[in-house]
N, C-alpha and C positions, 0 to 999 in steps of 0.2 A: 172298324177299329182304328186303323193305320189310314182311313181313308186313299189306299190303294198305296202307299207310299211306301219303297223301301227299307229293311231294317239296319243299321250299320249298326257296329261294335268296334268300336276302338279303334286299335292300329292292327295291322298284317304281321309284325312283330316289337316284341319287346324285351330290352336287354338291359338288366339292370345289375350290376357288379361293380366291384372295387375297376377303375381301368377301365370302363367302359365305352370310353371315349376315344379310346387307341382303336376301337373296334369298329368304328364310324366309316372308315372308307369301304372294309369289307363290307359292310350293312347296305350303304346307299348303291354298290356296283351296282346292284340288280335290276335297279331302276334307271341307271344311264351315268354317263359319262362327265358331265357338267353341273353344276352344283350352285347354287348362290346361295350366302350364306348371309345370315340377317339375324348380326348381335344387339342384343338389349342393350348396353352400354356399350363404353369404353372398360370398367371395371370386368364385367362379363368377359370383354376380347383378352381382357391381359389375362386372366383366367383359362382360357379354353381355348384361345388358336392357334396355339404354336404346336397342343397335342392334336387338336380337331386336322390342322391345314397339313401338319405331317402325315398324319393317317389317310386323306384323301388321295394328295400324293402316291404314295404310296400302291393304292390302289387304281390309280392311274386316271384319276379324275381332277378335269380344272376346273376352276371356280370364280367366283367374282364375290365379294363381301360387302359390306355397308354394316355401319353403328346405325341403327333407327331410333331416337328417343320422340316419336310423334305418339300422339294418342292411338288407342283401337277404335279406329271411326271409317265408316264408306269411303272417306275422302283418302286417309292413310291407306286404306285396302290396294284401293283402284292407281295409284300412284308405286305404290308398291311393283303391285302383279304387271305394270305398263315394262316398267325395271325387270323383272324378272324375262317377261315376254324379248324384250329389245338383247337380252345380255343370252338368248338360248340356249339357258338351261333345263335342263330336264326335272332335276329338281329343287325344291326351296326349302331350307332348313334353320327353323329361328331357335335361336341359341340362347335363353337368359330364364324371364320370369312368367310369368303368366301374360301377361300386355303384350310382350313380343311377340310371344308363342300364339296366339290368337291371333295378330297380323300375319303372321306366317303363312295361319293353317286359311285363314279368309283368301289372300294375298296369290296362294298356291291352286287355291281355288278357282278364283276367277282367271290366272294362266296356265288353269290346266295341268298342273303337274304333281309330281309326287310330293309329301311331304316328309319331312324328320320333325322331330321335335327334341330337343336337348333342353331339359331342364336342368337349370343351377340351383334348385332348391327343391324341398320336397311339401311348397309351401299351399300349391296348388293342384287340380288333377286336370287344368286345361291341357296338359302336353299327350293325355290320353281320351281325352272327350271330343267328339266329331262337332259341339257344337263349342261358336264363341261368340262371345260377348260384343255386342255394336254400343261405342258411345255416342250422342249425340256431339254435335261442338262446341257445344256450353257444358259438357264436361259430365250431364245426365245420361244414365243408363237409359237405350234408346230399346234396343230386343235383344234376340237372339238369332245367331244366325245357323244356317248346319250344311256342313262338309254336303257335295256332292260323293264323293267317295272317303274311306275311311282312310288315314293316318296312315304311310304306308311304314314306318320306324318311328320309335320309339327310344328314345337312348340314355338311361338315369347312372348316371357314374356316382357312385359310395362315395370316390374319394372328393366328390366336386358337392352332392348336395349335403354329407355329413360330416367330411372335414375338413372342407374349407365355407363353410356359411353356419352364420350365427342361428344360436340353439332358437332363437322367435320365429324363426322361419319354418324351422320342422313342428312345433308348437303353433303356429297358425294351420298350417297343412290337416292337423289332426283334430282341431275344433270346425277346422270348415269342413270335411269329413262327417263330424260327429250331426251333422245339423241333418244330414240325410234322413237318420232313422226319424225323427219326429218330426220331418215333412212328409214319408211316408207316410207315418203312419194317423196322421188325417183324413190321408186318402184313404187308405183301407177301412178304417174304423167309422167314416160319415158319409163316403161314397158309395159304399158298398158293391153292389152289381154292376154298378158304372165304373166302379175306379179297379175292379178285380179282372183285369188283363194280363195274361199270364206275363208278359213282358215286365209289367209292374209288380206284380207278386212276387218273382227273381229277385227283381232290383231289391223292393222289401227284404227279403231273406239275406240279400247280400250287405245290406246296408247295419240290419239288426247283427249281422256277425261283425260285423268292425265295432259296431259301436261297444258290442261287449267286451270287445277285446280292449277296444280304446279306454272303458270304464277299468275294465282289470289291470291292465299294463302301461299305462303309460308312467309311473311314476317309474317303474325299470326303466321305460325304454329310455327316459330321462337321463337316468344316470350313466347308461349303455353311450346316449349323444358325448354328454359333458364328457366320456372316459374315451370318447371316439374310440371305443369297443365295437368290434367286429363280430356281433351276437347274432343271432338267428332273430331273434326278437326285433332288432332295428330294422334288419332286410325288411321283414313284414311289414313293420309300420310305415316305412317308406312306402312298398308296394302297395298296401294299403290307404295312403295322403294320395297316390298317385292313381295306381291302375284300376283298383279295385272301386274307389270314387267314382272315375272315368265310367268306369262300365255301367253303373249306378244309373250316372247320368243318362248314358247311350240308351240304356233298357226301357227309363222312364218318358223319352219322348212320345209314346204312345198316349199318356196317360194324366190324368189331371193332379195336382199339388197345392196345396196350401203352404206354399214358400217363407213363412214370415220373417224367418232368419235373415234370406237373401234376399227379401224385400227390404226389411230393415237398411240393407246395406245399399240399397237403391235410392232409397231417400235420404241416406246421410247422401252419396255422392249429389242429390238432387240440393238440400236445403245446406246442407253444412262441409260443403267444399274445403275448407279449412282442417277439418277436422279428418276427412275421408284424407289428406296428405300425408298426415302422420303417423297412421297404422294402415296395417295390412288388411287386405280382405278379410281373412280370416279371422281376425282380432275383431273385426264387428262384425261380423256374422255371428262372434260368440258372442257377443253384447244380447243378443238377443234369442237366444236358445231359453233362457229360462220362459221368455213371452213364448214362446214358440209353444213349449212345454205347457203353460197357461192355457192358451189355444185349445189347446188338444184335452183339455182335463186331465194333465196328467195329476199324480200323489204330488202334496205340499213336500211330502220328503223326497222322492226325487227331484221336483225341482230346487231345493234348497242344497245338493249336489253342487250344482252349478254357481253357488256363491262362492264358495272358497273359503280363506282365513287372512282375516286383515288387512286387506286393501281398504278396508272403508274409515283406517289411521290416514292412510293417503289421500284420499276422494275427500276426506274431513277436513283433513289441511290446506287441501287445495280449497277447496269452497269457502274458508274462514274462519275453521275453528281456530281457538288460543293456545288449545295444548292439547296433549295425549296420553290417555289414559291406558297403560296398558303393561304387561311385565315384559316383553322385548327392549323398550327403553332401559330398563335396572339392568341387564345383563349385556348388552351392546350397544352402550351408549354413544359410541362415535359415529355409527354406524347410522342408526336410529338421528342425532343429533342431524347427519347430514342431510337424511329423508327430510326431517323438520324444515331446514332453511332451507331448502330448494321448495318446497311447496309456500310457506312465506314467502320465497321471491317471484312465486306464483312461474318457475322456472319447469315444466311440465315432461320436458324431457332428460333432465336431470333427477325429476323425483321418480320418473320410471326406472331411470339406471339406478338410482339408492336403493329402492321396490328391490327389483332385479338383485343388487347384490346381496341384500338380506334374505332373499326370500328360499332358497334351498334349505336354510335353518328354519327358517316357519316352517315350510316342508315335514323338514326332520321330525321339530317340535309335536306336529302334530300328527302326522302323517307315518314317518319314517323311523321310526323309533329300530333300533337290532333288537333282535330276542324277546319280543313281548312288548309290556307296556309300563316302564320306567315312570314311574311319576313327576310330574312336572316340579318339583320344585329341588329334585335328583338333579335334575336336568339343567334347571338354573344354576343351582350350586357347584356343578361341575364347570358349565360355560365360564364363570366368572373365576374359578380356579384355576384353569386351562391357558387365563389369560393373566395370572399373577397375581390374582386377588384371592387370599387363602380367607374365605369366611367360612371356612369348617365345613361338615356334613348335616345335611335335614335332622332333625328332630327324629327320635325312634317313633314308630317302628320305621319309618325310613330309613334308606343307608345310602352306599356308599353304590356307583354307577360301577356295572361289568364295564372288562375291557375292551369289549366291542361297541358297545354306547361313546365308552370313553374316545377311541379311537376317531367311532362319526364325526364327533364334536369338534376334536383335534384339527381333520381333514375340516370341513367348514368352514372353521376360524382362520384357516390356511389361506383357503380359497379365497376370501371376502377382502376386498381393495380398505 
């Protein structure tokens, strides 16, 4: 089954809190004295060394550091871990995003030593997965690689990946996440007696619980981010984007997968390098959940989950169309107007920030309603009231919006640049 080969899980510990970064010298003692420290940026170090290099201190460990922006590639690995080897340290701890953290854990590998992982976002589960990712040098996903030993810290600080990193990041973390349960469950359902390994069976169980939860809660934990609210619900979903992924991972190396998701994301890095610049892993990984879902024979209605609401005014404008048919234009025209001409100027990252600003209101609209389910033309008529434009109340039987509908629309309108 394992072909004789050991089983690893994760890391030896994991500590994830508001402040958990103060906690990092006490963590690494146990492992030794000496430390190099290996930030993803510059952005990253101004972020996280003055509390990281204080706590080390403190605990009476020195160090050596370096900004790394090279790729995750054999050549980075082994360039790395010579540094680490020459600078004797005991351990190596990469500080930023997923790229770094996978140098790290490869890097720490090949000089033998313990690893940390500090992730600055909760975008990926590399910071708790024994394996990572090899690129080739032309920029293609070449394998994968895997930990002689497992991860020995773990370090996710509250206050680093939810309030200070933007909401797309915990938002990619949770769609690359969500892609597990339906590469399980290929395996399970067409491998049968070959792919039913208890190790994989776990994984399955564990994957099928995030993703319900992911299916139930995310539009809370959404609003728990944007209110940088301190809920029980965010903790999970982080731990969830993170450890719980991770272990996913760790369980299923025994065992076979129909990956389409993550393939997906392999041939954009392979054919459309350009376009692999601009979003997150995560963000194409979900591009292809609903193929994925396809694959698998899943129900037309569940994969039609996965479309969302009105993005395809964006994707429309951008591709050519001449105009937009839709009632969001009538009630936030400025808003709407500015989507428009940024997809006319074929300006791609600007129509995703217009997207972006509108889009908690679509949410709302269709999603998020207070108290039941307000009829949509309540809803217009108050939006366009809210904002100085008195054209009366709907037609009976329609009326007049409670004051907690009232209130959403208020907060929104607030919100929206």
């Amino acid at each position: 089954m394992f072909e004789g080969k050991h089983i690893q899980v994760g890391a030896g510990r994991y500590i994830q809190c508001h402040g958990a970064l103060k906690r990092a010298g006490e963590e690494m003692v146990f492992f030794g004295k000496k430390a190099y420290l290996l930030y993803g940026d510059q952005m990253v170090k101004g972020k996280t060394s003055q509390v990281l290099e204080k706590s080390l201190r403190g605990s009476g460990i020195t160090f050596q550091s370096e900004i790394f922006e090279g790729p995750s590639t054999e050549k980075s690995f082994g360039d790395v871990a010579a540094r680490v080897r020459e600078s004797g340290a005991e351990i190596v701890a990469g500080i930023g995003g997923g790229r770094i953290i996978d140098i790290a854990k490869a890097a720490g590998d090949m000089a033998d030593v313990s690893i940390f992982t500090i992730p600055t976002s909760a975008a990926t589960c590399a910071a708790y997965a024994v394996l990572y990712v090899v690129y080739g040098e032309d920029g293609n996903v070449d394998h994968s690689g895997f930990l002689n030993h497992e991860i020995s810290g773990v370090i996710v600080d509250m206050d680093l990946v939810v309030n200070d990193c933007p909401r797309r990041y915990f938002v990619s973390g949770i769609v690359d996440a969500m892609a597990k349960k339906p590469e399980f469950s290929f395996t399970m359902s067409h491998l049968k007696d070959e792919g039913m390994i208890a190790t994989s069976e776990i994984a399955t169980k564990i994957a099928d619980f995030t993703y319900s939860k992911y299916m139930r809660d995310t539009r809370q934990a959404l609003r728990d981010f944007d209110d940088k609210k301190d809920s029980m619900l965010l903790d999970d979903m982080v731990n969830m984007n993170i450890m719980l992924t991770g272990m996913v991972s760790d369980l299923s190396t025994g065992g076979k997968q129909l990956a389409v998701a993550h393939n997906f994301y392999d041939a954009i890095c392979c054919m459309h390098k350009d376009v692999r610049k601009k979003y997150l892993h995560g963000e194409i990984v979900a591009m292809a959940l609903p193929l994925q879902l396809a694959v698998n024979g899943s129900p037309e209605a569940e994969i039609e989950e996965f479309y969302g609401h009105d993005y395809a005014a964006m994707e429309g404008l951008l591709a050519g169309a001449d105009g937009w048919m839709s009632g969001f234009p009538a009630v936030l025209p400025k808003q709407c107007r500015r989507l428009q001409d940024a997809c006319f100027a074929k300006d791609v990252d600007a129509a995703i920030a217009a997207q972006n600003n509108i889009q908690p209101y679509i949410d709302y609209f269709f999603y998020d309603k207070v108290n039941g389910v307000p009829h949509w033309q309540e809803i217009c008529k108050y939006t366009l009231q809210a904002q100085g434009l008195d054209v009366g109340l709907p037609r009976k039987p329609l009326g007049e919006l409670d004051d907690a509908n009232k209130k959403k629309i208020e907060k929104l309108l607030a919100d929206m640049e």
